[in-house]
VEXNUTOR-298555 format. One record per residue (C-alpha): x, y, z; residue number from 1. Coordinates in nm, 2 decimals, padded with zeros to 4 digits. Layout:
% VEXNUTOR-298555
> xx yy zz nr
> X Y Z NUM
...
This chain:
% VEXNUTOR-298555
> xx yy zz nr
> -00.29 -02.60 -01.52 1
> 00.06 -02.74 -01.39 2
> 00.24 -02.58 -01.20 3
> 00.51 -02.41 -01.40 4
> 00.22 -02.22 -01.54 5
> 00.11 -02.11 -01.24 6
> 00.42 -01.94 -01.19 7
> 00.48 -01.78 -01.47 8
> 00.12 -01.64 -01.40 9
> 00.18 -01.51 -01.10 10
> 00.51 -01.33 -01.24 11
> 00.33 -01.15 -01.49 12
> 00.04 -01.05 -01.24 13
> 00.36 -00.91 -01.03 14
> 00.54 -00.76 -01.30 15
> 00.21 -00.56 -01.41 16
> 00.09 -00.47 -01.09 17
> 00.41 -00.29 -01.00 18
> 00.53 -00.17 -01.34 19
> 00.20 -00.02 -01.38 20
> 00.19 00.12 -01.03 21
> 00.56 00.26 -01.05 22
> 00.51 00.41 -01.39 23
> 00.18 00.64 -01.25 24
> 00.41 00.77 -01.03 25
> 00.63 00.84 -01.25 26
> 00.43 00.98 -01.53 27
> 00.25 01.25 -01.26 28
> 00.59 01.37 -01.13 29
> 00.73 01.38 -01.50 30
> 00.35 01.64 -01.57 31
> 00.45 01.83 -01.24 32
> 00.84 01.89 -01.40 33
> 01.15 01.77 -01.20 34
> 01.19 02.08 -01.00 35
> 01.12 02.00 -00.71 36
> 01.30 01.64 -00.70 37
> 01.60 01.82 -00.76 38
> 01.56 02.06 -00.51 39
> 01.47 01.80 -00.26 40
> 01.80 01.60 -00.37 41
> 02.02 01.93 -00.33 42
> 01.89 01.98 00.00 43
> 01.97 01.62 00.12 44
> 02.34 01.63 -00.02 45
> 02.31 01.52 -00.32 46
> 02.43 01.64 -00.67 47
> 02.12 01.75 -00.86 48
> 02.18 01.49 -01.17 49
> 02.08 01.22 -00.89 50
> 01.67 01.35 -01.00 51
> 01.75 01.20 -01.31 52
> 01.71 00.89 -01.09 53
> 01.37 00.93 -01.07 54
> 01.32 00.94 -01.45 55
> 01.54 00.55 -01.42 56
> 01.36 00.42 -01.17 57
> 01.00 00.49 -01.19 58
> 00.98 00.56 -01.59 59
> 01.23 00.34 -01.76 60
> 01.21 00.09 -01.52 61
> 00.91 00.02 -01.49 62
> 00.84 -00.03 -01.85 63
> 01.11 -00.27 -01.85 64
> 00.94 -00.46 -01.55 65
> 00.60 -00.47 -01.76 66
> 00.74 -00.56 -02.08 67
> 00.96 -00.81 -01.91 68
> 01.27 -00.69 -02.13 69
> 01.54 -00.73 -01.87 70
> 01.34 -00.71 -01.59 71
> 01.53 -00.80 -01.32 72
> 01.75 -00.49 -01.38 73
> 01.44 -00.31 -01.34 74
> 01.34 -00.44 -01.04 75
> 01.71 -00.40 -00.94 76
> 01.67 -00.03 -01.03 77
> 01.31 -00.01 -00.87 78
> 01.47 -00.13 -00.55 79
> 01.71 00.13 -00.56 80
> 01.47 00.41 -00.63 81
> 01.26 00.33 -00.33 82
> 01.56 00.30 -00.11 83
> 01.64 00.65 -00.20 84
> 01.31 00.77 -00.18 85
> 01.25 00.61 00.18 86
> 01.53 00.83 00.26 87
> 01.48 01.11 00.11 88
> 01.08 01.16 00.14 89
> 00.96 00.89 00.40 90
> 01.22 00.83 00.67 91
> 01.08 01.00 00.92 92
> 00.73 00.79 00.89 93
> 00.91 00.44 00.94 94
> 00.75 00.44 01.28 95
> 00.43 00.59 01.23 96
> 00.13 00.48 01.10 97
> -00.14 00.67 00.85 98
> -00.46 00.76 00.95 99
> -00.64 00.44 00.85 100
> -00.41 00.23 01.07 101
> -00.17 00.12 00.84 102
> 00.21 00.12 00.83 103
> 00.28 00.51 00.69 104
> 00.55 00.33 00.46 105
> 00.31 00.04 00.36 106
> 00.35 00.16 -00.05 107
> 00.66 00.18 -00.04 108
> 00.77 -00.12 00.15 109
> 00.53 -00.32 -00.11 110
> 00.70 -00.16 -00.40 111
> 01.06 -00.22 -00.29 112
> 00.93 -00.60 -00.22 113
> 00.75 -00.62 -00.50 114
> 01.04 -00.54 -00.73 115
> 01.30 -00.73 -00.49 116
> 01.05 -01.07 -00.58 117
> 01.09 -01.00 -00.97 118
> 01.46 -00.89 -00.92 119
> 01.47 -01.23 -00.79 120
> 01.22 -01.46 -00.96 121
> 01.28 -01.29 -01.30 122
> 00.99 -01.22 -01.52 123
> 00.88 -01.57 -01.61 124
> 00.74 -01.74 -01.95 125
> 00.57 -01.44 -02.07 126
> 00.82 -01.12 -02.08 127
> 01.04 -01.01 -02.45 128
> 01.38 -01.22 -02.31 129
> 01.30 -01.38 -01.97 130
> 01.58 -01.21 -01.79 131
């Protein structure tokens, strides 16, 4: 296997594994309704319509991250949706760590990588229009 395979490989596995992980977050807060994102977003300042965000950036993008149909805006619009969730939800656990020993962050920080990397690298060989 040469190694322009090899990348494209490891693109996919990325673009999967995120898309796929991303989405299930999604999905479950989509089941639970949107209440209580836009609640949480009035509370911090924010017009309400910014919980549509959610639906963007852990729905919509991650299907275009999996399907590799302009990807790198997905994982432009992941990145976004994590820096607003570390500040929303998580910034007072950026110095702690969970109970297992592990940065309290850890899922987050790999998901806002993780989508930085494909932002970056785009989607590879194997994606609908390899931007």
């Amino acid at each position: 296997m040469n190694g322009s395979t090899q990348q494209d490989i490891g693109k996919l596995i990325l673009r999967i594994a995120l898309g796929v992980l991303v989405f299930l977050h999604g999905f479950a807060k989509l089941q639970g309704g949107l209440d209580g994102i836009f609640k949480l977003v009035e509370t911090q300042g924010f017009p309400a319509f910014f919980a549509y965000g959610v639906i963007i950036g852990e729905v919509i993008a991650p299907l275009l991250v999996i399907t590799g149909f302009f990807s790198r805006i997905g994982g432009i619009l992941i990145v976004v949706n994590m820096l607003f969730a570390l500040y929303l939800v998580h910034l007072g656990d950026i110095g702690h760590l969970n109970q297992q020993g592990g940065w309290a962050i850890e899922l987050q920080i790999m998901f806002l990588a993780t989508a930085a990397a494909i932002a970056l690298l785009g989607p590879g060989r194997w994606a609908f229009n390899q931007r």
